[in-house]
N, C-alpha and C positions, 0 to 999 in steps of 0.2 A: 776366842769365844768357846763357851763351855759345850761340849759331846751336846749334850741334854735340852739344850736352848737351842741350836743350829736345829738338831730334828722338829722340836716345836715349831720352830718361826718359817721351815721346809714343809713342815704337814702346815701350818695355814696358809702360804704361799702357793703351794699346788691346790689348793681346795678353793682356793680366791677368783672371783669372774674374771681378773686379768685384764682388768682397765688399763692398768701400766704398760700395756704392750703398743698402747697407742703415743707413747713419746719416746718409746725404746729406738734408738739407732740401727740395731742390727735388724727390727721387724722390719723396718723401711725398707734395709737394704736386698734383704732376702727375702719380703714380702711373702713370710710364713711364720705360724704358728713357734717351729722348732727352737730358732732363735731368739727367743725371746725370756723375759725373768720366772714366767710362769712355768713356763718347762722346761728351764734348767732346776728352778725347786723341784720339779717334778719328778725330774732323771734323780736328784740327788735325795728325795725322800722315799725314792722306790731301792736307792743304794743301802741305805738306814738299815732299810725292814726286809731286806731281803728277796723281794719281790723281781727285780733285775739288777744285774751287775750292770756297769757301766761299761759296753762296747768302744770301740773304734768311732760310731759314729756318736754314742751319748760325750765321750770326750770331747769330739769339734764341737758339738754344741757349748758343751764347758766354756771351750776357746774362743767362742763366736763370739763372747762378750765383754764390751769397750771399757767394763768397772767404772762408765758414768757416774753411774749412783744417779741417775733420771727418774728411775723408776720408784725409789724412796721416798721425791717429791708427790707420788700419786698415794703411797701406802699408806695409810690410815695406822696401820698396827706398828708402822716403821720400823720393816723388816730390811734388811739390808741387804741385800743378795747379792751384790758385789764382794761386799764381804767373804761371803759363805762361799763363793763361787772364787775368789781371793786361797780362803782355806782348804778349798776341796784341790786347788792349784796343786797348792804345796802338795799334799797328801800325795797326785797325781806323778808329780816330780819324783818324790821319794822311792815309791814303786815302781817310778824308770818309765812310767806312760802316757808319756807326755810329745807333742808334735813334732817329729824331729826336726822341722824348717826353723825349729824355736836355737839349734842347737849350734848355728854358727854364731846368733845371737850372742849366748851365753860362752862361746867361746873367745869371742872378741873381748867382753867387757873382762873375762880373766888375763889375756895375753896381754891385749892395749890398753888395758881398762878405761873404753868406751865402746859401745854398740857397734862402731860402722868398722870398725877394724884399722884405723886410724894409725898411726906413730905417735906413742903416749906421748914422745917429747918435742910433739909439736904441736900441743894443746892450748898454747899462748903465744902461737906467732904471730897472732891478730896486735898483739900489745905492743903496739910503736912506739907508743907515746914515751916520752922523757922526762918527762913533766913531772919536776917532786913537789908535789902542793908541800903546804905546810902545815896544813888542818888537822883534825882528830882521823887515824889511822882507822877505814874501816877495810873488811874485807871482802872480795866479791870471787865468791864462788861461781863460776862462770856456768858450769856443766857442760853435757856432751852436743848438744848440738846447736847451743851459741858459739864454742869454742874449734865447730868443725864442719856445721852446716849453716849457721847463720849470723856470720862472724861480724857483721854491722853493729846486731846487737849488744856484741860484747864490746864492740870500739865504742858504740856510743853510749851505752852503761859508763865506763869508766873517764869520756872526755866529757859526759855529763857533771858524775860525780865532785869531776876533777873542777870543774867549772866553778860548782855550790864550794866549792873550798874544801872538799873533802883530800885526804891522803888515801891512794886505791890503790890496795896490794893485792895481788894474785899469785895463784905458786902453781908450775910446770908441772908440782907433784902430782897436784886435786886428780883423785880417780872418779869416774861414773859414782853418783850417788845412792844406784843402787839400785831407782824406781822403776825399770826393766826388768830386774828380775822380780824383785818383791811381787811384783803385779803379775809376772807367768807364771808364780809359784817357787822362783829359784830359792828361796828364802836362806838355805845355811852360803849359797854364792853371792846374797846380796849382803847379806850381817861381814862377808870378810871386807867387801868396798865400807861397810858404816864401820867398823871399827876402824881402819886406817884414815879414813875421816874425820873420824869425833877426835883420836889422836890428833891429826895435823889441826884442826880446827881449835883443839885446845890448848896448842902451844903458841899460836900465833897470836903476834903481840897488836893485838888488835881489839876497838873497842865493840862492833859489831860486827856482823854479818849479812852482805846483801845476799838476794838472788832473783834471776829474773825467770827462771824455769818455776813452774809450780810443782811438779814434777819433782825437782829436786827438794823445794819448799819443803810439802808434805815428807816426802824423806827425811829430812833432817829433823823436821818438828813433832812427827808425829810415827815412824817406824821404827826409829830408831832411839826414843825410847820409848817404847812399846818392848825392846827387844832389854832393854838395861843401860843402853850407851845418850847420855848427857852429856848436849853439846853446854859447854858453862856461860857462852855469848849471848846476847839478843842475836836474833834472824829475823829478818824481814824482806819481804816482795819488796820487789822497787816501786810500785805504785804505793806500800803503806808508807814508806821514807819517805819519797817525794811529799808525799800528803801532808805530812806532818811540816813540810816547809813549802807551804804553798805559795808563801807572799816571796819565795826566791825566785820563784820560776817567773816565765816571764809570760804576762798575759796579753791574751787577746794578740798576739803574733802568729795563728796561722788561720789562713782560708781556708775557704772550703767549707765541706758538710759534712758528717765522719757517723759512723754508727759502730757500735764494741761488740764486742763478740767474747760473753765469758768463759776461760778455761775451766774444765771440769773440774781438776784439781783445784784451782785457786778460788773460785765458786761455791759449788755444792757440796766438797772435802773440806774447803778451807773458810769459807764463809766472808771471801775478800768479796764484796759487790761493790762498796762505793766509793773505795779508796782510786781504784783507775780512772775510776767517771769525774772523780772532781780533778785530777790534775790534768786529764781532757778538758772537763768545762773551763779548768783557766786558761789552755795555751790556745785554743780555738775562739773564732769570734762568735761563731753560730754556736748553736745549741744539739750538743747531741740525739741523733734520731736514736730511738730504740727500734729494733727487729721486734716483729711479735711475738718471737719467744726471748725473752732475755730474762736475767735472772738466774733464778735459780730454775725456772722453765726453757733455759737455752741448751738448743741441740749440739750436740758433743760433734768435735769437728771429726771426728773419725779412726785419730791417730794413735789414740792408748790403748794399751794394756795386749800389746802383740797382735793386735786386729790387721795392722799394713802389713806387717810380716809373712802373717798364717793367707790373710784372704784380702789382699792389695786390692782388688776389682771392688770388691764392695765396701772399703777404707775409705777409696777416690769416691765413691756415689754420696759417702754420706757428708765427705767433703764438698762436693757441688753442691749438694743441697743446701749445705749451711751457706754459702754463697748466693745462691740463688735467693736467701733470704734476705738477704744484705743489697743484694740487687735489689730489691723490691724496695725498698727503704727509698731509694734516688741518689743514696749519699757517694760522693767522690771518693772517701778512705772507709777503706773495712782495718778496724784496730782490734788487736787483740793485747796481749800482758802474758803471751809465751812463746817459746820460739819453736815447742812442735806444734800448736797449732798455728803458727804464724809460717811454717811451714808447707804443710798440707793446705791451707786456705790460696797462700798464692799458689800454689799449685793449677790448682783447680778455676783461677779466676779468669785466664784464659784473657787479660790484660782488659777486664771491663769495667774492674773497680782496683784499685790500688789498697793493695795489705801490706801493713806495715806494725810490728812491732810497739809498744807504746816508748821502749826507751827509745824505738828510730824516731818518732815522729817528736819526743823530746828533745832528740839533737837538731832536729831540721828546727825548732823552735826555737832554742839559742842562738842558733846559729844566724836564723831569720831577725834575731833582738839584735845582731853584732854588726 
């Protein structure tokens, strides 16, 4: 975004009565003023013009922020301050002043190339299966934490897959897509993960590209080329695939009462809403409840953009909450369409509602037809 346009859309964003504070994640959590979109415009249009540098604490404020993009849903002028607050990242990075809890982060995704610090070459020992379909080769980039923390997802992604007739290849190589650092500012350590990417991605003899992370989604689709790098494949969330074969799946095979819960990424970045909901409305007998904020008015479960890292205590709060709201519905499964917030949600459910993944609750739906 151009010098000239971030200070404009900073000076009307600090000058603004700051309505948007009232669906901001971090106001909730910290129940003040500071964290919130108004006054980080605020810190960063007083950087502009000279008025204050940016301290120690105008930076955590920087940091305190999930890059929902919630607050764009209230802006009239559709200012983006994820964005802005995305770019002042980087800037922050380059000048070296940046949180250092951020820093084992980014040192994992160089060494293991993924976040938790992992053994790169054991990024697909989830993948048992044997199984050589015969079908049209597509390929499923797993990411880092179906392939290390929520490794159901990726089995049943691919015995899914495998099921519909597809051919589902994965490679030990796939590094971290990236969207950990892009999003803390790491920007020239996340472009070296997208090039080794768009490389392997463009050699592979493959006619498309799944992914169940939106996380990774956006990465691929939309930073990377931003940056120059064209992946030459289709890409698609596994709920827009599914979608698109909805008479394969199997219907009206599971109980229960189920309520969604949209990722921010694949949501309000990505503009996915109804692609999850309809392959939900086929494999369920009942009808999906909505939470009262869903949409593109659904609360961010807590987990992006270095929030758990830097200030874990208030990650978890805004994870309950989302919960809580799910509770309130009645429904037996809280469903989400990723596997960090399908993370953080069971975390925090505390065993009162069952969260599950949309590819798990796909497998238990096959599986329920066989």
């Amino acid at each position: 975004m151009d010098t000239d346009v971030i200070a404009g859309h900073v000076r009307m964003c600090a000058a603004c009565p700051k309505m948007c504070r009232h669906v901001c994640p971090t106001f909730f959590a910290w129940k003040s003023d500071s964290p919130t979109p108004h006054s980080r415009a605020l810190l960063i249009h007083q950087d502009i013009i000279g008025t204050r540098n940016l301290d120690e604490r105008a930076i955590e404020v920087i940091y305190q922020c999930l890059e929902c993009s919630h607050c764009l849903t209230w802006c009239k002028p559709e200012i983006d301050i994820a964005e802005i607050v995305e770019q002042k990242r980087t800037e922050l990075v380059k000048e070296g002043r940046y949180p250092r809890k951020l820093e084992e982060m980014r040192k994992n995704i160089s060494d293991f190339h993924n976040p938790y610090g992992e053994k790169d070459n054991a990024r697909i020992q989830w993948n048992s299966s044997n199984e050589k379909a015969k079908g049209k080769k597509v390929f499923y980039f797993a990411g880092c934490t179906a392939s290390y923390r929520e490794q159901t997802i990726a089995k049943e992604t691919v015995s899914s897959l495998g099921n519909l007739g597809f051919q589902v290849v994965v490679d030990e190589t796939e590094q971290c897509c990236g969207s950990p650092l892009f999003r803390t500012g790491f920007t020239d350590d996340a472009l070296r993960k997208a090039e080794f990417n768009t490389r392997l991605l463009n050699e592979t003899d493959c006619e498309s590209i799944i992914v169940t992370c939106p996380g990774c989604y956006r990465a691929l689709t939309r930073d990377y080329p931003k940056h120059g790098l064209e992946i030459n494949k289709p890409i698609q969330h596994i709920s827009e695939f599914l979608s698109e074969r909805l008479e394969s799946l199997p219907a009206k095979q599971m109980q229960g009462s189920f309520t969604y819960h949209d990722p921010c990424h694949l949501g309000r970045h990505l503009g996915v809403y109804d692609a999850p909901r309809s392959v939900l409305n086929r494999i369920f007998v009942a009808d999906l409840i909505e939470m009262e904020r869903h949409g593109d008015n659904a609360t961010c479960c807590g987990n992006g953009a270095g929030l758990r890292t830097l200030f874990s205590e208030q990650a978890h709060e805004i994870g309950a909450e989302r919960v809580k709201q799910a509770l309130r519905t009645g429904a037996d499964y809280l469903i989400t369409a990723c596997p960090f917030c399908k993370n953080m949600l069971d975390s925090e459910s505390d065993g009162q509602i069952t969260v599950l993944d949309l590819s798990e609750i796909i497998g238990l739906a096959m599986r329920s037809k066989d």
